[in-house]
C-alpha positions as CSV (number, residue, x, y, z in Angstrom):
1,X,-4.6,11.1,15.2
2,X,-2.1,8.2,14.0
3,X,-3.7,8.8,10.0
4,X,-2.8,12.8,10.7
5,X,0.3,12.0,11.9
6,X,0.9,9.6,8.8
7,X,-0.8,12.0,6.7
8,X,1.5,15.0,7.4
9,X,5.1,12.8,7.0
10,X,4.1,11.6,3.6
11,X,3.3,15.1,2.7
12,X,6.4,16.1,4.4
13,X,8.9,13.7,2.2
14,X,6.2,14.1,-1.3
15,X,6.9,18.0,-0.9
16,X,10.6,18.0,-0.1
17,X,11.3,15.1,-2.5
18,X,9.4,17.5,-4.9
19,X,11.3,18.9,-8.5
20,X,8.1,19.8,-10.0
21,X,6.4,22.0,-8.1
22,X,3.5,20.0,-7.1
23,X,1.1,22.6,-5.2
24,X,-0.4,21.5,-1.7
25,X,-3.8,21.4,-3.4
26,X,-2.4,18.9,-5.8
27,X,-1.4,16.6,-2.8
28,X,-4.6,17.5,-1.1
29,X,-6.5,16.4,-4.6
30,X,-5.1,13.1,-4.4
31,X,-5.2,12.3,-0.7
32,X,-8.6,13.0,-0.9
33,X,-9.2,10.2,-4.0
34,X,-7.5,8.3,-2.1
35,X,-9.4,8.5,1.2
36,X,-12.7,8.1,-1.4
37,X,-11.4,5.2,-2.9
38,X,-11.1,7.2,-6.2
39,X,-9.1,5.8,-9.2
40,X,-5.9,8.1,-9.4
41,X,-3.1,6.7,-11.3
42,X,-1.0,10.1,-11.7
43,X,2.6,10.2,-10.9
44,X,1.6,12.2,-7.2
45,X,-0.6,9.5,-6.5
46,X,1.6,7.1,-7.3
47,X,4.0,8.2,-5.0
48,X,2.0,9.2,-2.5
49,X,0.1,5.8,-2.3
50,X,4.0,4.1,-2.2
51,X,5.4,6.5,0.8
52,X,1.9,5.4,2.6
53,X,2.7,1.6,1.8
54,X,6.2,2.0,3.4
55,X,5.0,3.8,6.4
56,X,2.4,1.5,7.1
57,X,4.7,-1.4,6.1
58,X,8.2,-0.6,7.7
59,X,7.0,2.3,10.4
60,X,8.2,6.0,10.1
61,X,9.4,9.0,11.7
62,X,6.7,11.5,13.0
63,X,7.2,14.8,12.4
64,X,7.8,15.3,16.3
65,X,10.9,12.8,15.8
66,X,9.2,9.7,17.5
67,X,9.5,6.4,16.2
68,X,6.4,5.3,15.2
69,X,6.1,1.1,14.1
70,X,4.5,-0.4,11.4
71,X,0.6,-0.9,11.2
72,X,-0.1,-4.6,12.1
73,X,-3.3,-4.5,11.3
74,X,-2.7,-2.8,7.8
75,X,0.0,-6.1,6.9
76,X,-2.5,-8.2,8.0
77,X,-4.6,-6.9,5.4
78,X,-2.2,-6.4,3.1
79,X,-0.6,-10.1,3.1
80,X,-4.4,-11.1,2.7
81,X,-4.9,-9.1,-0.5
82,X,-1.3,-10.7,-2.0
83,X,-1.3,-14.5,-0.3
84,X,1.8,-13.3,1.7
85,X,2.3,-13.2,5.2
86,X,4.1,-9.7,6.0
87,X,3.4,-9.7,9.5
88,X,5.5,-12.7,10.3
89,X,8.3,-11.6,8.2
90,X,8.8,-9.0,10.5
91,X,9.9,-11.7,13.4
């Protein structure tokens, strides 16, 4: 439920942030090379991978208006893959 929940605020900011009239089956394409691992170094994914990072990173709205915090587990990972320590810069 949390991914959905992430899933549908990205979409929500990609497609209102949107001046080129990116079609829901565009962001579906790349959400789904995404969630495959794919290679997809467009513009949309591009974007779409960076308003996942800061969700995951900083913590979001939902689209019911809750709060929702950053994803510990995903900084953990994250500051492994770069050799920095994320989570404790959030302390």
């Amino acid at each position: 439920m949390h991914t959905i929940l992430v899933i549908q605020a990205l979409i929500s900011n990609v497609y209102s942030n949107n001046t080129y009239g990116t079609l829901w089956k565009q962001i579906s394409n790349v959400l789904n090379d995404i969630a495959e691992g794919k290679e997809n170094n467009s513009k949309l994914a591009r974007t779409i991978k960076a308003e996942i990072d800061e969700a995951l990173s900083n913590g979001y709205k939902n689209i019911y208006g809750q709060i929702i915090m950053f994803n510990e587990d995903y900084l953990k990972q994250k500051g492994y893959r770069d050799g920095v320590d994320y989570f404790k810069q959030k302390y």
